[in-house]
C-alpha positions as CSV (number, residue, x, y, z in Angstrom):
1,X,7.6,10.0,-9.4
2,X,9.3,6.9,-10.9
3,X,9.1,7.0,-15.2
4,X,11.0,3.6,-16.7
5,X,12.2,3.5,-19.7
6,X,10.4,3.2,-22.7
7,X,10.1,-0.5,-24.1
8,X,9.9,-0.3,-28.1
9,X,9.9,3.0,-28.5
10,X,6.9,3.0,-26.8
11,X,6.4,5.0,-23.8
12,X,5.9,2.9,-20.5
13,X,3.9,5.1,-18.9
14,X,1.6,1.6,-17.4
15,X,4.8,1.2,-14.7
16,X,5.0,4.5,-13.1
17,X,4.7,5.1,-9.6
18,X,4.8,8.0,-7.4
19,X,6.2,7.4,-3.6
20,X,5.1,9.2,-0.6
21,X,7.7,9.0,2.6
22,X,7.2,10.8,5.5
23,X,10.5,12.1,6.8
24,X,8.4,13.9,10.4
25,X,8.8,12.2,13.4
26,X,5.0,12.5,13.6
27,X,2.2,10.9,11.4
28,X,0.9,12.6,8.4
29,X,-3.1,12.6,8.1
30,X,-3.6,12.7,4.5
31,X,-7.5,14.4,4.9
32,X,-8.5,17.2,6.5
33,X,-11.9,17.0,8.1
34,X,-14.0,16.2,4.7
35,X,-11.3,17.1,2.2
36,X,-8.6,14.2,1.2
37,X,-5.6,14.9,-0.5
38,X,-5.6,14.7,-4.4
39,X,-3.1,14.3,-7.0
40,X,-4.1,15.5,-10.4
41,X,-2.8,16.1,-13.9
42,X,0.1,14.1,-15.1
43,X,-2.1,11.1,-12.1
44,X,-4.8,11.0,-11.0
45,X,-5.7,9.6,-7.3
46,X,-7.5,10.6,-4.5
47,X,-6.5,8.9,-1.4
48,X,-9.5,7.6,0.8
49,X,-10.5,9.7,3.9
50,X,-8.4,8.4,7.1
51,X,-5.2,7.6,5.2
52,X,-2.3,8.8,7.0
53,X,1.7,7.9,6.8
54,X,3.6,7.1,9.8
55,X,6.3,8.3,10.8
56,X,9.5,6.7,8.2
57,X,7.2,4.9,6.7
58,X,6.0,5.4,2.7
59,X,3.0,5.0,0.3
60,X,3.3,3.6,-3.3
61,X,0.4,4.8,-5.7
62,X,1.1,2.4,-8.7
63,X,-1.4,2.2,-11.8
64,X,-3.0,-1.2,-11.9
């Protein structure tokens, strides 16, 4: 997870990111039959059923 600096004292939480790479030599499947992988608390996302990462390649989740 990516945090930048604050801008005016003010916390700048609004550009945050968090970067998925897959380092297999395989894709990932990011689901499992029904279930989808989540990240909670400090984000929130749920990435849609049939998302996967190939092999060296990344996913952004970026707040917009």
């Amino acid at each position: 997870m990516y945090h930048p600096p604050d801008v005016g004292g003010v916390d700048n939480s609004i550009d945050e990111y968090v970067e998925l790479l897959n380092l297999s030599d395989s894709t990932v499947n990011l689901y499992d039959g029904s279930n989808v992988w989540l990240l909670r608390d400090g984000i929130e996302f749920a990435f849609a059923q049939g998302t996967t990462i190939a092999s060296g390649a990344y996913i952004l989740v970026v707040n917009f």
